[in-house]
py3Dmol code that shows the C-alpha trace and the ligand (Angstrom):
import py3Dmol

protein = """\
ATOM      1  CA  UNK A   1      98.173  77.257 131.798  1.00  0.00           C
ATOM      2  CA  UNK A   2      96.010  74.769 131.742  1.00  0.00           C
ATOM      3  CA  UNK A   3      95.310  74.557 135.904  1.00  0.00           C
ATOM      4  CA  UNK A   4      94.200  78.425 134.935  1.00  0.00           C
ATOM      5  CA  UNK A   5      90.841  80.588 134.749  1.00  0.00           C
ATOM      6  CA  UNK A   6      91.558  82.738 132.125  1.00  0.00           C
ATOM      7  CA  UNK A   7      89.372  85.619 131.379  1.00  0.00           C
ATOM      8  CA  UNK A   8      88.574  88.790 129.237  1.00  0.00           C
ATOM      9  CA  UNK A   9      88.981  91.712 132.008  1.00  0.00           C
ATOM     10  CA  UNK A  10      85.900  93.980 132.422  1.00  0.00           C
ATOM     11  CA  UNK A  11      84.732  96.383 134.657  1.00  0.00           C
ATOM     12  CA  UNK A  12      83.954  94.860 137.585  1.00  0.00           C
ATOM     13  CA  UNK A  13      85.296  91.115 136.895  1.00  0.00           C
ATOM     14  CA  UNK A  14      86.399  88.904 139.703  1.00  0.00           C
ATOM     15  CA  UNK A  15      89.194  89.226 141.364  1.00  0.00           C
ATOM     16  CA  UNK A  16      92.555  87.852 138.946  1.00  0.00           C
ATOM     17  CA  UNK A  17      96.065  87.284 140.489  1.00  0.00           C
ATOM     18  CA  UNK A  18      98.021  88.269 137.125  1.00  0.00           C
ATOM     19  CA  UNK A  19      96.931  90.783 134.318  1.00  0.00           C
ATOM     20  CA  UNK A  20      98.268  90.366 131.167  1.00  0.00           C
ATOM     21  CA  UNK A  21      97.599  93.856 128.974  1.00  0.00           C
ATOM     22  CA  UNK A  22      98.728  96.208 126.560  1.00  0.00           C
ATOM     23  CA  UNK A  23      97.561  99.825 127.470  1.00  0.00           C
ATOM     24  CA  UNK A  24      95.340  99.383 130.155  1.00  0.00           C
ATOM     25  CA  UNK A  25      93.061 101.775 131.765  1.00  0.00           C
ATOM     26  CA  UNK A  26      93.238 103.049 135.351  1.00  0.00           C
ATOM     27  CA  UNK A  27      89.915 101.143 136.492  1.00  0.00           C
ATOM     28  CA  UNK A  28      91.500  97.684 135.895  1.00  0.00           C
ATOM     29  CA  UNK A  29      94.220  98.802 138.724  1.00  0.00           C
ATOM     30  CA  UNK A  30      91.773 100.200 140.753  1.00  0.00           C
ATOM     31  CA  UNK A  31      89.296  97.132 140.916  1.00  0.00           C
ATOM     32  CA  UNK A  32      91.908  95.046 141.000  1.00  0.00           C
ATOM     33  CA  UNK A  33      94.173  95.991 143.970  1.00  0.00           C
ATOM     34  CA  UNK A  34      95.227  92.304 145.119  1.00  0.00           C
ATOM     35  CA  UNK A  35      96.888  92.034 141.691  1.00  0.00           C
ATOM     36  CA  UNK A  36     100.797  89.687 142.028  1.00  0.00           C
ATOM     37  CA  UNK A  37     101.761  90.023 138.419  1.00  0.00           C
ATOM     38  CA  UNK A  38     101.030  92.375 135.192  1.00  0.00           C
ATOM     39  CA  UNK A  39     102.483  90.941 131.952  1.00  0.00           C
ATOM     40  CA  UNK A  40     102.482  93.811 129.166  1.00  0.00           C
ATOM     41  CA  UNK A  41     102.306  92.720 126.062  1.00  0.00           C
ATOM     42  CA  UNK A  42     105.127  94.626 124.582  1.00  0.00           C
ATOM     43  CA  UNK A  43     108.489  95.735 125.293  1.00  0.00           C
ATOM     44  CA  UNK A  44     108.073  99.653 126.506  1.00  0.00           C
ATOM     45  CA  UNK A  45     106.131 100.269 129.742  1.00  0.00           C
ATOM     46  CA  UNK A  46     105.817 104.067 129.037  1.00  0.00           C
ATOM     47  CA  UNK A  47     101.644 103.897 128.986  1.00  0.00           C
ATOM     48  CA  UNK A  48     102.277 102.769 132.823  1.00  0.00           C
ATOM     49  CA  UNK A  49     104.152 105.327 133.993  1.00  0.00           C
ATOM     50  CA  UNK A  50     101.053 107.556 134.514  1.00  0.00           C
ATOM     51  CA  UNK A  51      99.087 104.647 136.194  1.00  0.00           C
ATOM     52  CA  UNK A  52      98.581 103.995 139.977  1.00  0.00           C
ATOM     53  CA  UNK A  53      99.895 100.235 140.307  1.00  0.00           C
ATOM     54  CA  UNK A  54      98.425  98.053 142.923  1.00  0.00           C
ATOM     55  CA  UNK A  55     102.005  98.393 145.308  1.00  0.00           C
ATOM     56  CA  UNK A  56     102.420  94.998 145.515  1.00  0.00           C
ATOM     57  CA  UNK A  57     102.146  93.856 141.629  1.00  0.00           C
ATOM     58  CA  UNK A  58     105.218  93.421 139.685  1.00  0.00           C
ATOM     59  CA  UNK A  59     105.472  94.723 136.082  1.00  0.00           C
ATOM     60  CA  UNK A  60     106.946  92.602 133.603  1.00  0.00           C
ATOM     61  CA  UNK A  61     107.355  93.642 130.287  1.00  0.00           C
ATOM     62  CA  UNK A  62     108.067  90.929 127.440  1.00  0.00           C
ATOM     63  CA  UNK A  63     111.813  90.323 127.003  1.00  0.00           C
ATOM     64  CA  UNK A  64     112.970  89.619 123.663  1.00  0.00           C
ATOM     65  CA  UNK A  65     110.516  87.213 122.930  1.00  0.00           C
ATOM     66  CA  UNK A  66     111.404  86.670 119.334  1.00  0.00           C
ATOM     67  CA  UNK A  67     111.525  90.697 119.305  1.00  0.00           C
ATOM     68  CA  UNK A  68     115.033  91.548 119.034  1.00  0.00           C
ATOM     69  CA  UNK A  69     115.369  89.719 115.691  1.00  0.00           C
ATOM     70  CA  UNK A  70     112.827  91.213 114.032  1.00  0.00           C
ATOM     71  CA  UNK A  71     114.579  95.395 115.064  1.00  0.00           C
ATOM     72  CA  UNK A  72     117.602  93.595 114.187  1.00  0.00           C
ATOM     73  CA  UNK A  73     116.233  93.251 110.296  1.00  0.00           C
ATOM     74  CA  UNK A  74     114.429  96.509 110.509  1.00  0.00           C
ATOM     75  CA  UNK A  75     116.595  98.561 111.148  1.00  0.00           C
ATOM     76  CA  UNK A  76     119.565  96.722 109.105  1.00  0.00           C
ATOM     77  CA  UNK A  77     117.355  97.022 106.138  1.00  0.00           C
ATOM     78  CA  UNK A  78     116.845 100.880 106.605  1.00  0.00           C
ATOM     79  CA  UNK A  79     120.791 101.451 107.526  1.00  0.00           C
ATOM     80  CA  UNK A  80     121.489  99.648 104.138  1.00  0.00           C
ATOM     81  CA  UNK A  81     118.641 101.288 102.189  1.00  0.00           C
ATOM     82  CA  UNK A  82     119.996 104.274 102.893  1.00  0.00           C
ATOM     83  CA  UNK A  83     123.748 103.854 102.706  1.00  0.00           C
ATOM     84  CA  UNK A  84     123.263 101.844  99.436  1.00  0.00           C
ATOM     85  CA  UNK A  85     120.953 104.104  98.221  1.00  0.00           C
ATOM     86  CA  UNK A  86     118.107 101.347  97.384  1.00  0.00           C
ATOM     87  CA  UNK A  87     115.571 103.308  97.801  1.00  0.00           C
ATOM     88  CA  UNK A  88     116.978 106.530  94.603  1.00  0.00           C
ATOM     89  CA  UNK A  89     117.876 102.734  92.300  1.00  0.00           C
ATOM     90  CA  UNK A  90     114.042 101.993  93.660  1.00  0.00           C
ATOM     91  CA  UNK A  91     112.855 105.529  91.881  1.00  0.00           C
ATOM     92  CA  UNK A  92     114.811 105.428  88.655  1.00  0.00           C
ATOM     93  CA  UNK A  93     114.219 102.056  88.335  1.00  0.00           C
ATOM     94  CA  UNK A  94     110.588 103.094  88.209  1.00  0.00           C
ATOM     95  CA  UNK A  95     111.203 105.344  85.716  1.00  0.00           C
ATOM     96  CA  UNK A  96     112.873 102.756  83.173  1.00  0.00           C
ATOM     97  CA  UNK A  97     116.698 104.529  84.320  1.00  0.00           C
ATOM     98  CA  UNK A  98     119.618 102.072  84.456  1.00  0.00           C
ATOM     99  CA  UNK A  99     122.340 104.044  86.362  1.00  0.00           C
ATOM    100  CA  UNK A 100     124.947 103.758  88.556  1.00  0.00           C
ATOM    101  CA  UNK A 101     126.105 105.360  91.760  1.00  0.00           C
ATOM    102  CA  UNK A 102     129.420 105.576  93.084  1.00  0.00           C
ATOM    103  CA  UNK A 103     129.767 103.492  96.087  1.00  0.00           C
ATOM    104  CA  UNK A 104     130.137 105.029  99.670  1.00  0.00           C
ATOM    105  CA  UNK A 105     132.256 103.823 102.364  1.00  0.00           C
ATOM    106  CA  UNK A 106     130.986 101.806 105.041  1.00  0.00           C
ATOM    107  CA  UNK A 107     133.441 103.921 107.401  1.00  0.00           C
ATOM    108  CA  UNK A 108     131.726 107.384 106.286  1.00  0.00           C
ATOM    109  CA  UNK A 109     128.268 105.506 108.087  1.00  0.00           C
ATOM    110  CA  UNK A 110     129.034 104.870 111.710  1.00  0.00           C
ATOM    111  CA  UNK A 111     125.401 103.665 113.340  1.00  0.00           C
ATOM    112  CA  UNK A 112     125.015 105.179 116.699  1.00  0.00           C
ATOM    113  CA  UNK A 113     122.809 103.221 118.577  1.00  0.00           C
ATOM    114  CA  UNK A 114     120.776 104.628 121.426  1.00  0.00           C
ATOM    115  CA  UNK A 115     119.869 102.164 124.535  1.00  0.00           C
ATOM    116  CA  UNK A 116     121.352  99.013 124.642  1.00  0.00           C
ATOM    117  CA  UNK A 117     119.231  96.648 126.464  1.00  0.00           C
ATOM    118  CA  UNK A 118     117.677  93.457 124.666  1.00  0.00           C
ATOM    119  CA  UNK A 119     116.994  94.838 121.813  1.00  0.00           C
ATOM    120  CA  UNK A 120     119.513  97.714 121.394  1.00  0.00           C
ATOM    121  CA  UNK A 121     122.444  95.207 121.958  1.00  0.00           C
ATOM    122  CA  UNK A 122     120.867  92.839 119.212  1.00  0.00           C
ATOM    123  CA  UNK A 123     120.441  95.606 116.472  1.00  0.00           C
ATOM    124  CA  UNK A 124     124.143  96.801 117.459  1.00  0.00           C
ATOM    125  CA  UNK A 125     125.662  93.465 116.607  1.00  0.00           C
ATOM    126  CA  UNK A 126     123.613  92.990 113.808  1.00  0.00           C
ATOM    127  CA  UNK A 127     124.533  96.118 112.206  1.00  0.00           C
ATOM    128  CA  UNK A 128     128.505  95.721 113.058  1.00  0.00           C
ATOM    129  CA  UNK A 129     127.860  92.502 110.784  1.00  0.00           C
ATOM    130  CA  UNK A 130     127.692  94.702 108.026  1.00  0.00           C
ATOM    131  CA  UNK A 131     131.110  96.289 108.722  1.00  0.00           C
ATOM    132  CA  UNK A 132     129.556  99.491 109.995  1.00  0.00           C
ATOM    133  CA  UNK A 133     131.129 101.307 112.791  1.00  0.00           C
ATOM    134  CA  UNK A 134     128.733 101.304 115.604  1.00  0.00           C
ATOM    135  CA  UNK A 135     128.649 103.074 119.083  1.00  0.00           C
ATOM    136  CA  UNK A 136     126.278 102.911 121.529  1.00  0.00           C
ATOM    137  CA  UNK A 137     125.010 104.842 124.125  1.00  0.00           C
ATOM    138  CA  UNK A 138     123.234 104.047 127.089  1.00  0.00           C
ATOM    139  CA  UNK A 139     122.200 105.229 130.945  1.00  0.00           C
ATOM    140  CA  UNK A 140     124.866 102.971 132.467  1.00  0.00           C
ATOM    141  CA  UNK A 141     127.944 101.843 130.802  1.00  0.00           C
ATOM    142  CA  UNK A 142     127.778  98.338 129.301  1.00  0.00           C
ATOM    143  CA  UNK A 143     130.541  96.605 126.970  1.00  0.00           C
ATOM    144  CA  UNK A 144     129.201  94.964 123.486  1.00  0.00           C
ATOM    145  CA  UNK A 145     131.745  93.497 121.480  1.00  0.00           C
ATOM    146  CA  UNK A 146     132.588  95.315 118.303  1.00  0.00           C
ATOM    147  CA  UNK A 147     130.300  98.140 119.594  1.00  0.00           C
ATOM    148  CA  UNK A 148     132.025 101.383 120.876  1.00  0.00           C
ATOM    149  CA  UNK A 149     130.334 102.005 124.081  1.00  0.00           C
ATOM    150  CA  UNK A 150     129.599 105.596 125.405  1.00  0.00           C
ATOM    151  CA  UNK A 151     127.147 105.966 128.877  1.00  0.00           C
ATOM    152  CA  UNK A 152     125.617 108.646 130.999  1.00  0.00           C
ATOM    153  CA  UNK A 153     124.471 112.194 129.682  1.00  0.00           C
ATOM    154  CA  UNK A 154     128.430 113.317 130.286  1.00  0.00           C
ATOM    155  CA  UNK A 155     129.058 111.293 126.994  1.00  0.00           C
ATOM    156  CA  UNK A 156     126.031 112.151 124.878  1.00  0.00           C
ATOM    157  CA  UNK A 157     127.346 114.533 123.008  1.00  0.00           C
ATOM    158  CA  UNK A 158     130.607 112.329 122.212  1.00  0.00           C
ATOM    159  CA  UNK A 159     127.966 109.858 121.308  1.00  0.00           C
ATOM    160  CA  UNK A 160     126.354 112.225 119.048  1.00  0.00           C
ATOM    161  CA  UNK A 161     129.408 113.736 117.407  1.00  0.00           C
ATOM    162  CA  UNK A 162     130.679 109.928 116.865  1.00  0.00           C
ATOM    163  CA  UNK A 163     127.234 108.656 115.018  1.00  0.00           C
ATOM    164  CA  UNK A 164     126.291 109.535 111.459  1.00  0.00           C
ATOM    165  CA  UNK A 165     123.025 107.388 110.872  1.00  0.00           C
ATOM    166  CA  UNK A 166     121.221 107.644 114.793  1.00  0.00           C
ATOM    167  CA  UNK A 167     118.896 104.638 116.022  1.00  0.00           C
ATOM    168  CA  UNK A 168     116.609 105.550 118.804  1.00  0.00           C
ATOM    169  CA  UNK A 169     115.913 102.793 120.925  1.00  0.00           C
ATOM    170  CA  UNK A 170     116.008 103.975 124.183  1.00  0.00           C
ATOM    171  CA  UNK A 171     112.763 103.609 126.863  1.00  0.00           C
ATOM    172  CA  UNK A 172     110.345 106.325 126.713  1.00  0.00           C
ATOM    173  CA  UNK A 173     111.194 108.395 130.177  1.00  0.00           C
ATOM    174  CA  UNK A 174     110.665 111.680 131.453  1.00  0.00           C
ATOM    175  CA  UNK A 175     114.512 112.188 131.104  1.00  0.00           C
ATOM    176  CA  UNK A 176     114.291 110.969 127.335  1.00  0.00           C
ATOM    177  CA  UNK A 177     111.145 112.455 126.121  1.00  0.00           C
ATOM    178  CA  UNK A 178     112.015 115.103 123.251  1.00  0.00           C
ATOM    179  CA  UNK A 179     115.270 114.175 123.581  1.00  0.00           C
ATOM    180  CA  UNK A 180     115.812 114.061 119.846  1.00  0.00           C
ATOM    181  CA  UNK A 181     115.378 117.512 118.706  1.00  0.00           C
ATOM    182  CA  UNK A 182     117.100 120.413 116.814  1.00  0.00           C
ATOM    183  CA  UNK A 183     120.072 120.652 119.169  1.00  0.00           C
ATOM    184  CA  UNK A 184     120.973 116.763 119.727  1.00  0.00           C
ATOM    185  CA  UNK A 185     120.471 115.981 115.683  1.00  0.00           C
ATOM    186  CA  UNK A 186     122.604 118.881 114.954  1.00  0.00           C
ATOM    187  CA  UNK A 187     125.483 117.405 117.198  1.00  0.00           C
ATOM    188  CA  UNK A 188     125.274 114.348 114.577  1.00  0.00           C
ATOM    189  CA  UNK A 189     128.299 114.288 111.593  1.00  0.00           C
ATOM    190  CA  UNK A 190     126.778 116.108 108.248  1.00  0.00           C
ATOM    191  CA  UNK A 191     124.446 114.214 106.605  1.00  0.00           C
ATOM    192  CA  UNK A 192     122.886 112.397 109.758  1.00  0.00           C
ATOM    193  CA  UNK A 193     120.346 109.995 109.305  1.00  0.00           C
ATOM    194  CA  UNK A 194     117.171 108.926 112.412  1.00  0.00           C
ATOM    195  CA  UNK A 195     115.907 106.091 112.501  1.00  0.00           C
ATOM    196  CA  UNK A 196     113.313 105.965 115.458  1.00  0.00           C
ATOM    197  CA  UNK A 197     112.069 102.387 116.931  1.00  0.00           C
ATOM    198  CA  UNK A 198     111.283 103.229 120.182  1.00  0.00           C
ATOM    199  CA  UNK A 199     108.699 105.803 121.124  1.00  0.00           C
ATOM    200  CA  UNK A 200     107.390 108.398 118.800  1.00  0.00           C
ATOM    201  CA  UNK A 201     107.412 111.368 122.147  1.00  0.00           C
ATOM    202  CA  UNK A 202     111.262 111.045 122.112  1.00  0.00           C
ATOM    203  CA  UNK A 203     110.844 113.381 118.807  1.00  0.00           C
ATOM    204  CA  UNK A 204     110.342 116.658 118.463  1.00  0.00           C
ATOM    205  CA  UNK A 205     108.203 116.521 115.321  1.00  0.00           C
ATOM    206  CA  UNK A 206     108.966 120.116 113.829  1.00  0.00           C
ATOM    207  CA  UNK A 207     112.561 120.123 114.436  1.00  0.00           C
ATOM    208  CA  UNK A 208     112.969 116.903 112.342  1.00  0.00           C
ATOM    209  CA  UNK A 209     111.257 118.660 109.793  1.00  0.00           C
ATOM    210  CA  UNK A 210     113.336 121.908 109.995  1.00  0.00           C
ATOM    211  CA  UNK A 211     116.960 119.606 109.573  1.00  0.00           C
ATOM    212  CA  UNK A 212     115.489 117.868 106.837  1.00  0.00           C
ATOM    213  CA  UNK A 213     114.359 120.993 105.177  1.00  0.00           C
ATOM    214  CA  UNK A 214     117.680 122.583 105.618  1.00  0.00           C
ATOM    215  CA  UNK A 215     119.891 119.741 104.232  1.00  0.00           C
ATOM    216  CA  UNK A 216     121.089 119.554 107.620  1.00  0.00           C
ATOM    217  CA  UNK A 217     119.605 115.939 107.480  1.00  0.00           C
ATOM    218  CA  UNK A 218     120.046 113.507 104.837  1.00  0.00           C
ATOM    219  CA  UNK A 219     116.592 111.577 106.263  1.00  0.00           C
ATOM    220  CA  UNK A 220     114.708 109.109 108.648  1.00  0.00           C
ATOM    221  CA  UNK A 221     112.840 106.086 108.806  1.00  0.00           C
ATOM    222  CA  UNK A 222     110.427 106.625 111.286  1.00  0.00           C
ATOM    223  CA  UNK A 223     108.382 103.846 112.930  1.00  0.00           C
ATOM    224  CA  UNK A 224     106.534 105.200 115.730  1.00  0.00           C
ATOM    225  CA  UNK A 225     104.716 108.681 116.213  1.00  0.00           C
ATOM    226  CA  UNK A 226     103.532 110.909 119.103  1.00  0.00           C
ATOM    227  CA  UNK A 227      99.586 110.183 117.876  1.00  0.00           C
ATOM    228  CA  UNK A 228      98.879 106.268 116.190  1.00  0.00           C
ATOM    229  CA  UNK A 229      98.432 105.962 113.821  1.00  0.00           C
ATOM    230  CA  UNK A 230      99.871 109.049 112.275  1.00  0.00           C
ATOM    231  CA  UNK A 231      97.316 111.757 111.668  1.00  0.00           C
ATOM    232  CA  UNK A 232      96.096 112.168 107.892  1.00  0.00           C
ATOM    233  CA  UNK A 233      97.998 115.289 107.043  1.00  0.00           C
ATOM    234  CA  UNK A 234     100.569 115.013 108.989  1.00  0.00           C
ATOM    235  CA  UNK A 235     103.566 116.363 107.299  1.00  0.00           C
ATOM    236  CA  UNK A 236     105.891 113.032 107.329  1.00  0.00           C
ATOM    237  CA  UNK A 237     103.177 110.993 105.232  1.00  0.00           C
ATOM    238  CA  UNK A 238     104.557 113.218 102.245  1.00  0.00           C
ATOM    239  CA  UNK A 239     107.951 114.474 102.840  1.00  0.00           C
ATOM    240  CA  UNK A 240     110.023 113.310 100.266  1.00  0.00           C
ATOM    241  CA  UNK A 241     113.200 112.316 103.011  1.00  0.00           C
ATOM    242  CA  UNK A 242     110.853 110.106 105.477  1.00  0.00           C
ATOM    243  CA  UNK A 243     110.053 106.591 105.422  1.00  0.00           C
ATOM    244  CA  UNK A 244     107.369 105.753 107.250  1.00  0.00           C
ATOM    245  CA  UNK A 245     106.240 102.622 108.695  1.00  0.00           C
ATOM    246  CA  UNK A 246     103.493 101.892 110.835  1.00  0.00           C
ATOM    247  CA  UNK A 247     104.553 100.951 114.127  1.00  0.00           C
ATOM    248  CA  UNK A 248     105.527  97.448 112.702  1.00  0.00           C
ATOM    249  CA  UNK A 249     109.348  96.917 113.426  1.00  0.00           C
ATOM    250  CA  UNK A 250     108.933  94.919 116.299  1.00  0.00           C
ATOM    251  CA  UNK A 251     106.003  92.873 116.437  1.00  0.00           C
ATOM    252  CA  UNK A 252     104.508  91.228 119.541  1.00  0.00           C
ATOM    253  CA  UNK A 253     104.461  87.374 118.497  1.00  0.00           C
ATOM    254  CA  UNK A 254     101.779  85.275 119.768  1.00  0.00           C
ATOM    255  CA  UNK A 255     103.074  82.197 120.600  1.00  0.00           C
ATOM    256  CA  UNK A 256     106.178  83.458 121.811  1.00  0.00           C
ATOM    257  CA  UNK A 257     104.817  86.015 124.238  1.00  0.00           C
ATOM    258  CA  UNK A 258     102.280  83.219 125.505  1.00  0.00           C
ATOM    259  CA  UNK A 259     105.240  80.843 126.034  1.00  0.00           C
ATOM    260  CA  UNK A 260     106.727  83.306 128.085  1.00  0.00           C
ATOM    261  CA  UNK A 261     104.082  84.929 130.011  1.00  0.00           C
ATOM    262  CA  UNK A 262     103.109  81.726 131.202  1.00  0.00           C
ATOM    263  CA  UNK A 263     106.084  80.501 132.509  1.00  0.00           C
ATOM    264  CA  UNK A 264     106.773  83.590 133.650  1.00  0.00           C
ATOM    265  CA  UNK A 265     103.228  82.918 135.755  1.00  0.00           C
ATOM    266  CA  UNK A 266     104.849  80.021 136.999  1.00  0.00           C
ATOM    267  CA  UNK A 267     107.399  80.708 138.213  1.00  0.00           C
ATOM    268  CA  UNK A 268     106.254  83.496 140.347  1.00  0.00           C
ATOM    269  CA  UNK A 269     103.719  81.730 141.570  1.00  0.00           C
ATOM    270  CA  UNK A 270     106.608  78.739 142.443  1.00  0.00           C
ATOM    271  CA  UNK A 271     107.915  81.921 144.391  1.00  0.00           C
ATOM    272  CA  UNK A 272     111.207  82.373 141.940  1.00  0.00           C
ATOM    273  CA  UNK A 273     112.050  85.391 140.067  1.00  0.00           C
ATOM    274  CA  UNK A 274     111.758  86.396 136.591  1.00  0.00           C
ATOM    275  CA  UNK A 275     113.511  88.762 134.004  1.00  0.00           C
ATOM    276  CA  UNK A 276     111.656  92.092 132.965  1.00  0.00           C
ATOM    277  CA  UNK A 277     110.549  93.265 136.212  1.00  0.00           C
ATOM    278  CA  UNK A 278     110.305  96.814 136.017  1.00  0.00           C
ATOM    279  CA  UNK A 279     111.935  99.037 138.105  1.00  0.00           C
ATOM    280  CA  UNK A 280     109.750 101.621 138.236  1.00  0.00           C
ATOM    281  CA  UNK A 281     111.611 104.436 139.773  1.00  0.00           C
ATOM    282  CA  UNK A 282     113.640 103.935 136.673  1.00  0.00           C
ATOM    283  CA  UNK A 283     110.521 103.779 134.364  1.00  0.00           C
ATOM    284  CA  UNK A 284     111.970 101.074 132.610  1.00  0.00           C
TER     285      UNK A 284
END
"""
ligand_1 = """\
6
LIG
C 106.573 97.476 122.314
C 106.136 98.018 121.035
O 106.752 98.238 123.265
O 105.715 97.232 120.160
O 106.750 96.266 122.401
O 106.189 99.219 120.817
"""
view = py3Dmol.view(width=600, height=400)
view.addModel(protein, "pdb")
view.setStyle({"model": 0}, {"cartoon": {"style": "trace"}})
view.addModel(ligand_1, "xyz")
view.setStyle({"model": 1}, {"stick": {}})
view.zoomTo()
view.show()
């Protein structure tokens, strides 16, 4: 944006008509009331649904922006780690042990998806590349091909009941927080299998723990945790069934996100619209 003053925000800098931020305090809003656009820096907007917004800002959050390829590969590679067992051949292998397993079927494995908006659609089709079954589940009923499509909290439990290795990807809400806990993981087929992208408050730490302990659970790859990073101590750095990763599956990309803020700049300011605007009844 080269026409553009662009500046570090501060308290009490001049007066900006777009914020671009990831996490931002309060006082930014507050001292900054004539404010048209804020551009987060990431896809989920859960840090600003505790903030007062200047009414007549619109919230974009980044869409896609070379995103959805990257929780494509993530969470392919964990789905296939587990299925195939790469990371047991990854311990004997370490131990000098040439052995085989018996192969599983793909069919015993259907990927339940949770949230299908940019990036949930993505990892869906990605993962039905792999001859998976996948369902998805979302708020409002959308069609993917290949992808078995459930919607609303009527069809949860369907959802649940249908899915054997669970990817959270849904936005962080009041309506979704905790919503992975010892009674919606116990609704998944024996042997279930997490795999959380999206928000590390939509778990409820302990009762992870409990369905792992019990067998209940076959494992997770976690990426994201209710305190970042992930307290020393905390009982998933160890446990023998969790992956952990630290908050990396998605990375914001520089030059993509630049690319797109700023034409997303321009564009408002040539009075058009833009995609990502948060609705922010919805919180998402
Ligand atoms: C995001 C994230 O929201 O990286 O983009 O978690």
């Amino acid at each position: 944006l080269p026409g553009a003053e662009v500046e570090e925000w501060r308290p009490g800098a001049a007066p900006a008509d777009h914020a671009v931020v990831w996490s931002p305090p309060q006082q930014l809003f507050d001292e900054q009331p004539q404010l048209k656009g804020i551009f987060n820096l990431g896809a989920g907007v859960d840090a600003f649904l505790k903030l007062r917004l200047p009414p007549g800002a619109r919230l974009v959050r980044l869409d896609d922006a070379g995103m959805s390829v990257q929780m494509a590969e993530y969470v392919c590679h964990a789905v296939i780690r587990h299925v195939r067992e790469l990371d047991v051949y990854e311990r004997d292998v370490a131990q000098g042990k040439w052995g085989f397993r018996k192969p599983r079927e793909r069919a015993d494995y259907p990927v339940g998806v949770m949230g299908l908006g940019v990036l949930g659609a993505r990892v869906a089709q990605a993962v039905g590349q792999f001859d998976y079954p996948v369902v998805g589940w979302s708020r409002s009923a959308k069609e993917i091909r290949g992808v078995r499509c459930f919607a609303g909290d009527d069809q949860f439990d369907a959802f649940l009941a249908a899915t054997r290795i669970l990817v959270c990807l849904v936005p962080l809400t009041p309506q979704t927080e905790n919503i992975l806990n010892r009674e919606t993981l116990s609704k998944l087929r024996p042997g279930g299998y997490l795999i959380n992208v999206a928000r590390g408050a939509h778990l409820v730490d302990a009762d992870l723990i409990a369905l792992l302990d019990s067998g209940q659970l076959a494992g997770a790859t976690l990426d994201v945790f209710r305190i970042e990073p992930l307290p020393a101590g905390h009982p998933f750095w160890t446990h023998p069934k969790i992956t952990v990763t630290p908050h990396t599956s998605a990375r914001t990309l520089r030059d993509e996100t630049i690319a797109q803020i700023a034409g997303k700049i321009q564009a408002l300011e040539r009075g058009e619209s833009v995609v990502g605007v948060v609705d922010r009844e919805r919180g998402y």
